[in-house]
C-alpha positions as CSV (number, residue, x, y, z in Angstrom):
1,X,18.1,16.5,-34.3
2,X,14.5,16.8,-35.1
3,X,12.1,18.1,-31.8
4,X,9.3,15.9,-31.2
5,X,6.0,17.0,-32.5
6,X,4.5,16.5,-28.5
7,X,6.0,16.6,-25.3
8,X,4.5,17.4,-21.5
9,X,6.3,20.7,-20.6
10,X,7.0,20.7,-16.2
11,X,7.4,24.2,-14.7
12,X,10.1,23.9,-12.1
13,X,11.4,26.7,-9.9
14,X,15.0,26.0,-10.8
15,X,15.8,22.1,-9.9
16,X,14.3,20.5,-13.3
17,X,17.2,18.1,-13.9
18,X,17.5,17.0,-10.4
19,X,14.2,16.0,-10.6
20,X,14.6,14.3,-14.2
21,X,17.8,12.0,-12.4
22,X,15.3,11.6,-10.1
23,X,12.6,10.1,-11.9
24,X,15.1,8.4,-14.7
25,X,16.8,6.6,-11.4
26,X,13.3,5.7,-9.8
27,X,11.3,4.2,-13.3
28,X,12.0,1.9,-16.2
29,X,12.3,3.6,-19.4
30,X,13.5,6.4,-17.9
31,X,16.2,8.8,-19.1
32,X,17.7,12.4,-18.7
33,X,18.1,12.9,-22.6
34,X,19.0,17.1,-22.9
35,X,20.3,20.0,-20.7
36,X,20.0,22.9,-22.6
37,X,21.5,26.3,-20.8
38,X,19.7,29.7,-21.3
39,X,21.0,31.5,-24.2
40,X,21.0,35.2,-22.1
41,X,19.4,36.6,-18.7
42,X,15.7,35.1,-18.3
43,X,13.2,36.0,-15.7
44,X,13.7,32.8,-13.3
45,X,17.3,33.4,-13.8
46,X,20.8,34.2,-16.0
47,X,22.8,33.0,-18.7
48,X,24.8,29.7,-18.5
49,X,22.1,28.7,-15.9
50,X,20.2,25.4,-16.9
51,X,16.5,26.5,-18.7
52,X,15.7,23.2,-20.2
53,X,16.5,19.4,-19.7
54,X,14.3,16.9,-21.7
55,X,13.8,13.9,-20.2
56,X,11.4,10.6,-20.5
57,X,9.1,9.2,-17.5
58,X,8.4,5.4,-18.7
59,X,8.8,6.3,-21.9
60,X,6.7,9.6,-22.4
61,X,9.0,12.3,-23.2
62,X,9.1,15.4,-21.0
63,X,10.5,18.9,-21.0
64,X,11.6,20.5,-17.7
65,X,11.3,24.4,-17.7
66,X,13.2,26.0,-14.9
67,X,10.9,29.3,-14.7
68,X,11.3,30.4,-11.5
69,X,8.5,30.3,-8.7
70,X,6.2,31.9,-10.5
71,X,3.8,28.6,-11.3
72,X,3.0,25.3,-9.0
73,X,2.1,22.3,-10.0
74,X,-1.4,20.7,-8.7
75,X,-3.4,17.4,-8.6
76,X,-5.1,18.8,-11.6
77,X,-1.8,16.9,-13.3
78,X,-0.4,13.6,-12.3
79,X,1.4,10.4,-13.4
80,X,-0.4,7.0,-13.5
81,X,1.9,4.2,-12.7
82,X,0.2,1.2,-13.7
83,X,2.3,-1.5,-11.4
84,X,1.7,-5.4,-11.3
85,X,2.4,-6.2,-7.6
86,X,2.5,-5.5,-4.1
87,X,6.2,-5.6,-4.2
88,X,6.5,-2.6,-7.0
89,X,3.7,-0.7,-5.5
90,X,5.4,-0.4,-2.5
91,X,8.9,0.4,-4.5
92,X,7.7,3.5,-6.8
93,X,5.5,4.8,-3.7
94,X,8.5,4.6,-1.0
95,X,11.2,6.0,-3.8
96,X,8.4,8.8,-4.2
97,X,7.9,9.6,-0.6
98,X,10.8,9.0,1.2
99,X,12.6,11.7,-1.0
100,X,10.7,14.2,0.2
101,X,7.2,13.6,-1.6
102,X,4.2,13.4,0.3
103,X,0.8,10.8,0.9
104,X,-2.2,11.4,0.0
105,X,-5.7,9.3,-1.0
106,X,-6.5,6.6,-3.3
107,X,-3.0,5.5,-4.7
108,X,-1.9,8.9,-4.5
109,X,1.3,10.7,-3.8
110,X,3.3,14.1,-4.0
111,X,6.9,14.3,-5.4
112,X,9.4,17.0,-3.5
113,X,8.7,19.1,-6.7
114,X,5.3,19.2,-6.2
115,X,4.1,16.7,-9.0
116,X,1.4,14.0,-8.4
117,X,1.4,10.3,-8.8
118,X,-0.8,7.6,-8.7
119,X,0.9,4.6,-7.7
120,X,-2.0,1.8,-9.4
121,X,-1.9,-1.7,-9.7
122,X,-3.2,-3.3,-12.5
123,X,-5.6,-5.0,-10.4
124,X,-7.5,-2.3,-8.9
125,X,-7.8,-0.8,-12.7
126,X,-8.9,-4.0,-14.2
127,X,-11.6,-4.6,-11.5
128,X,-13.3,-0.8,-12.8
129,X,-13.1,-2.0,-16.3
130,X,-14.8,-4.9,-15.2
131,X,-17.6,-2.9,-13.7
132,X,-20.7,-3.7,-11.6
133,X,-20.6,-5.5,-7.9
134,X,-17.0,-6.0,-8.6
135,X,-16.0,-2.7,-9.6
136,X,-18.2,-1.2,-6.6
137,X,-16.1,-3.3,-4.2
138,X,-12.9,-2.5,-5.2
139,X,-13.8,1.4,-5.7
140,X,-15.1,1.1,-2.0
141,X,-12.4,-0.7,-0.2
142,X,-9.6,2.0,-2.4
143,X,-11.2,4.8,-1.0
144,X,-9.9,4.9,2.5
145,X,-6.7,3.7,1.3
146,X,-3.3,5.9,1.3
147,X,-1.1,3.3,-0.5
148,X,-3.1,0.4,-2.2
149,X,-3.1,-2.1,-0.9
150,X,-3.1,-5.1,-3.2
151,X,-4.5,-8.0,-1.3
152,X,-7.0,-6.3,0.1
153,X,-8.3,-5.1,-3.4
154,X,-8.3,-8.6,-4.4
155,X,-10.1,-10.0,-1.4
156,X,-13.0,-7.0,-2.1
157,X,-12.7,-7.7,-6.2
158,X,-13.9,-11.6,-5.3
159,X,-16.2,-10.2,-2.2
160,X,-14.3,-12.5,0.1
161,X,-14.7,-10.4,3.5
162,X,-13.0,-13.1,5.5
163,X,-9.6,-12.2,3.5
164,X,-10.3,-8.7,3.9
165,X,-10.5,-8.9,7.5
166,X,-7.4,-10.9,7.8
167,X,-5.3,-8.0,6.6
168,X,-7.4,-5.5,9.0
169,X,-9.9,-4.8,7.2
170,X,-13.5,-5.6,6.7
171,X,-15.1,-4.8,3.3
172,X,-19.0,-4.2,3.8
173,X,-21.0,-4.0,0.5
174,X,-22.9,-1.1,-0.3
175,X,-21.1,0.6,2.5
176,X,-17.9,2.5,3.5
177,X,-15.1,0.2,3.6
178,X,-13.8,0.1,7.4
179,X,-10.7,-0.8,9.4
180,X,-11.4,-3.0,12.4
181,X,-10.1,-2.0,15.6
C-alpha cells in the first residue's frame, strides 16, 4: 500500500494506540487503521514493542509515534471540532474529560495524552465570520466560558440580554461578559 503524501505525526510516550481507540471510539470518521512494531531496539523502547499506529481523527489521517518521554505535546497544537448542538458539545467535551483530559478556556480541553481540543459549535464560529457587533458579542460572552455554551452564544449573537440572563448570565456590550450572582 502506497503511504500518504501528508499525515500529522503525534509524539506519544509509549500509549499511541490506546489513544488512537480512544479517539476512533469518541469521533465519527474515526479509525485505528495500522500498528506497526519496531523493527530492532529504539530509544523509547525494544523490538516487537509497538513504534507506529496510523490512525484517522474525523477523517484526517494521523500517525502515532511512541518515542518515549522525551517530547510533550502543547496548546501550540490542537483539534477543532466543529459540533452543531448543545447535545454534541457536551458529548465530545465529557468523552474528552472524563477520561482523564482536563478543562481549560474558550471551548478548550486537554486529552489524558496531553493533546488539545477545542470543542466549537458552529454557531459561535459562524457569528466571527459574520463579524462586527455580532461577532464582538459572541467573542465576549465565549471568553469566560470553560465549555461553550450554546444558548448563551446565541442569546449574545442576537444581543438579547434578557436570554442571556436566564441561563445565568448577563451579556453587557463593550464590556466583559459576567455571571450574575
Amino acid at each position: 500500500m502506497k503511504s500518504r503524501k501528508n499525515m500529522i505525526c503525534l509524539w506519544f510516550d509509549k500509549d499511541a494506540q490506546e489513544a488512537a481507540r480512544f479517539y476512533a471510539a469518541t469521533f465519527p470518521k474515526s479509525a485505528v487503521t495500522a500498528v506497526h512494531k519496531a523493527p530492532s531496539d529504539f530509544p523509547g523502547g525494544k523490538k516487537g514493542q509497538i513504534l507506529t499506529v496510523e490512525f484517522t481523527v474525523v477523517g484526517i489521517p494521523c500517525l502515532g509515534l511512541n518515542g518515549g518521554p522525551t517530547f510533550k505535546h502543547s496548546e501550540a497544537f490542537s483539534f477543532q471540532i466543529a459540533t452543531d448542538n448543545q447535545e454534541e458539545t457536551d458529548r465530545y467535551w465529557k468523552a474528552i474529560v472524563s477520561n482523564g483530559g482536563q478543562e481549560s478556556a474558550c471551548g478548550w480541553c486537554k486529552d489524558r495524552w496531553g493533546i488539545s481540543w477545542q470543542i466549537t459549535p458552529r454557531v459561535l464560529t459562524e457569528a466571527f465570520a459574520v463579524g462586527g457587533g455580532e461577532a464582538k458579542r459572541a467573542f465576549e460572552a465565549m471568553m469566560s466560558m470553560t465549555k461553550i455554551d450554546v444558548a448563551t452564544i446565541k442569546a449574545a449573537r442576537s444581543g438579547n440580554r434578557l436570554a442571556a440572563r436566564k441561563r445565568g448570565r448577563e451579556i453587557v456590550p463593550g464590556d466583559q461578559r459576567r455571571r450574575r450572582s
